[in-house]
N, C-alpha and C positions, 0 to 999 in steps of 0.2 A: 561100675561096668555092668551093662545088663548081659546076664546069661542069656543061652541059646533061647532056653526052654521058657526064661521069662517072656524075650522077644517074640516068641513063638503065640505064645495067650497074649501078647496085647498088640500083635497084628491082626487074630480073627478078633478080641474084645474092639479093636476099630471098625472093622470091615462092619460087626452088628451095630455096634452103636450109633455110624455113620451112615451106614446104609442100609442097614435092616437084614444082613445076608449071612448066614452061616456057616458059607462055603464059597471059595472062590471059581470061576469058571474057567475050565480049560487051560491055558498055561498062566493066565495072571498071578498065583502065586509066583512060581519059577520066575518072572519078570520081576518082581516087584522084590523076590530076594536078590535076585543081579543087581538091582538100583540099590538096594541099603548096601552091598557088598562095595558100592562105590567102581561098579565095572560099567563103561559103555557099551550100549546095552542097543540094537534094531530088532525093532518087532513087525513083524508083518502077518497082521490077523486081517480075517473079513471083517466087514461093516456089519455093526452090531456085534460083534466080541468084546463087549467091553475097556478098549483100548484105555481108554481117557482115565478109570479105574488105575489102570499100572502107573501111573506117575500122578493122581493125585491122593493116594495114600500114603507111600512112601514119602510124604512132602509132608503128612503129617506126623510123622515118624523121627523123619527127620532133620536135625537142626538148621535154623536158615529157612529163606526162604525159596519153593521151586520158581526157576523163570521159564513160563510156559510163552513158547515162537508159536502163534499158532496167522493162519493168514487173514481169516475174515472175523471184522470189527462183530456180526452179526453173533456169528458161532462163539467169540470170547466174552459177550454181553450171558448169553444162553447159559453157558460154562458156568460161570461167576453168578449170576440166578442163581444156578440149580443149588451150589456149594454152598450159598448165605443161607438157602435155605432148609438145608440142612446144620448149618450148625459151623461151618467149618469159615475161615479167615481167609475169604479171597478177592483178588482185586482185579482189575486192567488201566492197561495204558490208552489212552488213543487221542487224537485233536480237538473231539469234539467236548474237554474238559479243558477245566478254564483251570490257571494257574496255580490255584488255591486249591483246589480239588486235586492235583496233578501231587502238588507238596504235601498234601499230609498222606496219600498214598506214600510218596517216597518215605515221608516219616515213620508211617505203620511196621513197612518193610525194616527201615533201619533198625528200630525198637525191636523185631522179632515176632510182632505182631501179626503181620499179615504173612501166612503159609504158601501162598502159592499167586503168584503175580504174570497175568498174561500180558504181553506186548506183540505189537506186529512184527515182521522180520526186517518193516524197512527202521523202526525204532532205533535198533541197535547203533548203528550211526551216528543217530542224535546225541550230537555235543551235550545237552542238559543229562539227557537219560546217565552217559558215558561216567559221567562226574557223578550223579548221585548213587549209580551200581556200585562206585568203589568203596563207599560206608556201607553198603548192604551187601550180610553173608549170605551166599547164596549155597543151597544143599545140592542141588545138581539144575543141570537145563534138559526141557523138555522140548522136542522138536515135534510140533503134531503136523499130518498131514507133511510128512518129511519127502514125498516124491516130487513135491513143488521145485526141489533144486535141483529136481532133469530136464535137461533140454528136450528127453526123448519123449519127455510126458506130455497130456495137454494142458494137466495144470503150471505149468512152469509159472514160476514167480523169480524174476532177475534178483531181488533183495536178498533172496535165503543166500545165495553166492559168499556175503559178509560176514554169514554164521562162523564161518572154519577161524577166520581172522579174529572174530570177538572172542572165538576156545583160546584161539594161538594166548591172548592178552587174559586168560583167563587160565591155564593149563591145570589147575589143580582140580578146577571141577568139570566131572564126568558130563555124559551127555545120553538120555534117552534117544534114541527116534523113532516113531511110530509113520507106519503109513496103512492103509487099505488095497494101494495099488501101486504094484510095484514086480515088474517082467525082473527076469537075474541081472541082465545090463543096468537098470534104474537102483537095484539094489547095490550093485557095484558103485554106482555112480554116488549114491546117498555115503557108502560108507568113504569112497575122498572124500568129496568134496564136505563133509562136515568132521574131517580130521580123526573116524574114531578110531581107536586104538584098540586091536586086539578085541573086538566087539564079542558078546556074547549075543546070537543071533535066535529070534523066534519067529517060526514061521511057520503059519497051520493050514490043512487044505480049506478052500475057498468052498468047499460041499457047502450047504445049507439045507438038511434034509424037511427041514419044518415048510421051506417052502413049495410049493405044488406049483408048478406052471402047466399054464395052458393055454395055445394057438389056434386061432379060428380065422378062417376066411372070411370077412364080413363086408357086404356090402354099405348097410345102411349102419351104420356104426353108433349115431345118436341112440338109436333105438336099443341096441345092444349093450351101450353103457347103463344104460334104461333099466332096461332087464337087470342088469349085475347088481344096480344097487337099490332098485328096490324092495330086493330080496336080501337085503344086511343092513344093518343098524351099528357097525361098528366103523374106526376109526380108517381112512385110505386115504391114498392118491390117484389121481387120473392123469396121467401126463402126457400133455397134444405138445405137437411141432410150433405154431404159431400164438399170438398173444388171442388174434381173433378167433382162431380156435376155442381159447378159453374163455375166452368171455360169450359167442355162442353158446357153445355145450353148458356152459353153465347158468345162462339165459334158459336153456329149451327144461334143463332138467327141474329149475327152479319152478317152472311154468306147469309143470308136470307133478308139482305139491313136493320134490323133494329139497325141503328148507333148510338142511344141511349141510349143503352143498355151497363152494362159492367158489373165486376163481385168485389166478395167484400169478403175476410176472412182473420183471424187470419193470415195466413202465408205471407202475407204481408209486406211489411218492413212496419214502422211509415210513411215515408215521402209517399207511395202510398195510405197509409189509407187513411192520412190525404185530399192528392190530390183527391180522389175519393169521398169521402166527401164530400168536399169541391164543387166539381162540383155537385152533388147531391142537398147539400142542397142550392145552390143557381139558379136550373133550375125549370125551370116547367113544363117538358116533361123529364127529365131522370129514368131512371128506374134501379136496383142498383140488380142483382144476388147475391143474399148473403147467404152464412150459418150463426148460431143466434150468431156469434161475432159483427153482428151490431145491430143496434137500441136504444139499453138501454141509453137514456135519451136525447137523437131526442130533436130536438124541429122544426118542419117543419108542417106549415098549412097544406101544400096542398098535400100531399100522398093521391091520389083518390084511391086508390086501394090495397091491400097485397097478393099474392097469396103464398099459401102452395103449393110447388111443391111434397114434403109428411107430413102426418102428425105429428104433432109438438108431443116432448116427451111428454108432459102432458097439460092438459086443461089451468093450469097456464099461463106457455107457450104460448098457442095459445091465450089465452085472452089480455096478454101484448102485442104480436104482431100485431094481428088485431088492439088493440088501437094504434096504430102509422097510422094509416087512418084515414080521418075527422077529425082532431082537430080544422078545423073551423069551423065544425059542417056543415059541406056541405056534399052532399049525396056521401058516397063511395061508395067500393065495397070489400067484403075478398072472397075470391077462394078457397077452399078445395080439393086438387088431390088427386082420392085415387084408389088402386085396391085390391085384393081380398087378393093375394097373400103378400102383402105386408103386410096387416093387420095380417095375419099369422104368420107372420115371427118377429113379432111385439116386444111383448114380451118376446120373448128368444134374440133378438137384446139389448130390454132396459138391459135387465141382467147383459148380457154378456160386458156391457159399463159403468152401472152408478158402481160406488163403495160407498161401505157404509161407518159409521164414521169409522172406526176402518181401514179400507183398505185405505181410503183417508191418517189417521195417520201414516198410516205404508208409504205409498210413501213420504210424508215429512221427517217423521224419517230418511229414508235413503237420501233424497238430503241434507238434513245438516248435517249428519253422514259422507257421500262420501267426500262433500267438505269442509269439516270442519268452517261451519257454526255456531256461537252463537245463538240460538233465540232473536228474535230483533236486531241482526243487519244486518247491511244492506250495504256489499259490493259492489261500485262498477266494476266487474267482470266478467268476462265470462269463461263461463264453459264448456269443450264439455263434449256432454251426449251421453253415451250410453243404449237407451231405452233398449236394451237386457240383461244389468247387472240390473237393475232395475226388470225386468219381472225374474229372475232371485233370485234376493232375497226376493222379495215380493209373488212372485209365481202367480200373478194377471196380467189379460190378456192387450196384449198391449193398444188395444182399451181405458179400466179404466185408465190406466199410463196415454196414451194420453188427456184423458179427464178432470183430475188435472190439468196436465200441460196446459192445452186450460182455464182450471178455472182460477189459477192463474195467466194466461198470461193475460186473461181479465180483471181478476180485477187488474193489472198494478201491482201483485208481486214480477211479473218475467217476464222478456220477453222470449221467446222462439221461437228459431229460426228451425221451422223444416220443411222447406220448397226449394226444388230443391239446399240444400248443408248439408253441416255435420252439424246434430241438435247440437244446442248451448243452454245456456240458463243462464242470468243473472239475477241476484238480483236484485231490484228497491230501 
């Protein structure tokens, strides 16, 4: 039986040898002793507080492996990177691994081998997964990105719904959840509906004093992004409303000798996400033209800067992206473009794009009606789509159609393919 005080020196002899740090930040100790304590545990830090830290040390700590729910394939490839390359025994689950690769994963985990195992939230389900969790000990479950199972949120994901049921069949081990955003009703709602118990709760203000924001009227806006960054050399984002926005701006800037620059959205294949990414997050002077299919669950120190090329649909919004600046807590900068006209135009734009529940329902309804779809399953498939028979039976403008399908292309439901050929779109 390890003493306090031993426990004590080979939580920080981890924290250095694993990550190089001396000291932990703001309340991750206190989190990280609730999870060895075997207490279910909600945390609610900003973005960029280190979350991901609370429940992957503790996983090396202790016995078993952690099962980390987290939503997107992209974010649990990144994860699992960063851990191998440090040193540390981590894996994932997803479809796009063949049988063989899928089993000795299972196998690692059984052996003890592998410390921390990420799956998606619709996984748990899976009859195969179901049967091989029950040889594999598990040390606790890690819920990332935990406001996915509010309605009231906009990241709602239906699957996390399953989690409480997989505890119920699981009741001896505990449960992390972390989220970034989360109003007191969403917080409520996170602690039902994933069953915790008597939760030990963290929650730190969202200030972020490293970052420096600043709002300008700007007409000619190319020009002024211009200005911003060819007076910096270090790492940012720019993020426009539309695809063609980005690929413009980042055409004129290019043109303009700054060769750091490149542009970043949904329509994309995988393999150039991935590549642009990838350059991204391993420079420290690149700067990435995006609309908001990137960001969500980054992990990059050194973003000095985020500019809004226009204003973000909601304060939400603009708060999660700003926090993708500073996360070493070094001084940034966020940019706010704005002009008169455009504010104007503002809310009859949100309108005319967001759909409600009932319109979001009705555009599913028909893409597994069309393609003769089950719920819950999950062909591999491709579909061509026609947006104009959809606008058609739904009576709802292309814009909202497009903006489902952008939803669940993000959160890796489907991918869809609507970019310079015939829109396509597959099941995941």
């Amino acid at each position: 039986m390890i003493s306090q005080q031993d426990f004590q020196e080979l939580k920080f002899k981890t924290l250095k040898h694993f990550w190089g740090y001396d000291h932990f930040r703001d309340a991750q100790e206190a989190i990280i002793d609730s999870v060895i304590r075997e207490k279910d545990t909600l945390v609610l830090l900003p973005t960029g507080a280190g979350k991901s830290l609370c429940y992957q040390l503790p996983a090396l700590l202790r016995e078993g492996t952690c099962l980390v729910i987290s939503p997107l394939l992209a974010l649990m490839k990144d994860q699992v990177n960063q851990l191998k390359a440090r040193g540390i025994e981590a894996e994932y689950l997803s479809s796009e691994l063949d049988e063989y690769d899928a089993e000795t994963i299972y196998d690692r985990c059984k052996e003890g081998l592998t410390k921390i195992l990420y799956i998606s939230p619709e996984r748990i389900t899976n009859k195969q997964f179901l049967q091989h969790i029950e040889e594999i000990a598990l040390s606790f479950i890690a819920v990332d990105e935990a406001h996915c199972i509010s309605e009231w949120g906009q990241d709602f994901r239906p699957s996390y719904q399953n989690i409480k049921e997989f505890r119920q069949n699981n009741p001896e081990i505990h449960c992390l959840a972390l989220t970034a955003t989360a109003t007191p009703k969403v917080l409520d709602e996170i602690k039902l509906k994933l069953g915790l118990k008597d939760p030990e709760v963290f929650q730190k203000s969202f200030k972020r004093d490293n970052i420096k924001i600043f709002t300008e009227e700007i007409s000619d806006k190319f020009q002024k992004v211009f200005d911003i960054l060819k007076f910096t050399n270090e790492s940012g984002i720019v993020y426009v409303r539309t695809r063609r926005e980005a690929e413009q701006l980042s055409e004129f800037l290019q043109k303009n000798q700054l060769t750091h620059v490149d542009f970043f959205h949904a329509g994309l294949s995988t393999k150039e996400k991935n590549t642009r990414q990838r350059i991204w997050n391993t420079s420290d002077n690149h700067v990435l033209i995006s609309t908001n299919a990137f960001g969500m669950g980054i992990d990059k120190d050194n973003v000095r800067f985020v500019i809004h090329y226009s204003p973000a649909p909601s304060i939400e919004n603009y708060y999660q992206e700003i926090g993708r600046s500073g996360r070493d807590g070094k001084e940034s900068f966020a940019f706010l473009l704005w002009n008169t006209q455009e504010l104007l135009n503002f809310d009859q734009i949100l309108k005319n794009q967001i759909p409600n529940k009932a319109e979001f329902l009705k555009i599913i309804t028909y893409l597994y009606s069309v393609f003769q779809v089950a719920e819950f399953e999950l062909p591999e498939k491709i579909f061509s789509l026609n947006i104009n028979a959809i606008h058609n039976f739904t009576r709802l403008s292309t814009a909202k159609i497009k903006n489902v399908l952008g939803f669940l292309h993000n959160q890796e439901i489907i991918y869809f393919n609507d970019y310079r050929s015939l829109s396509s779109l597959q099941l995941m």
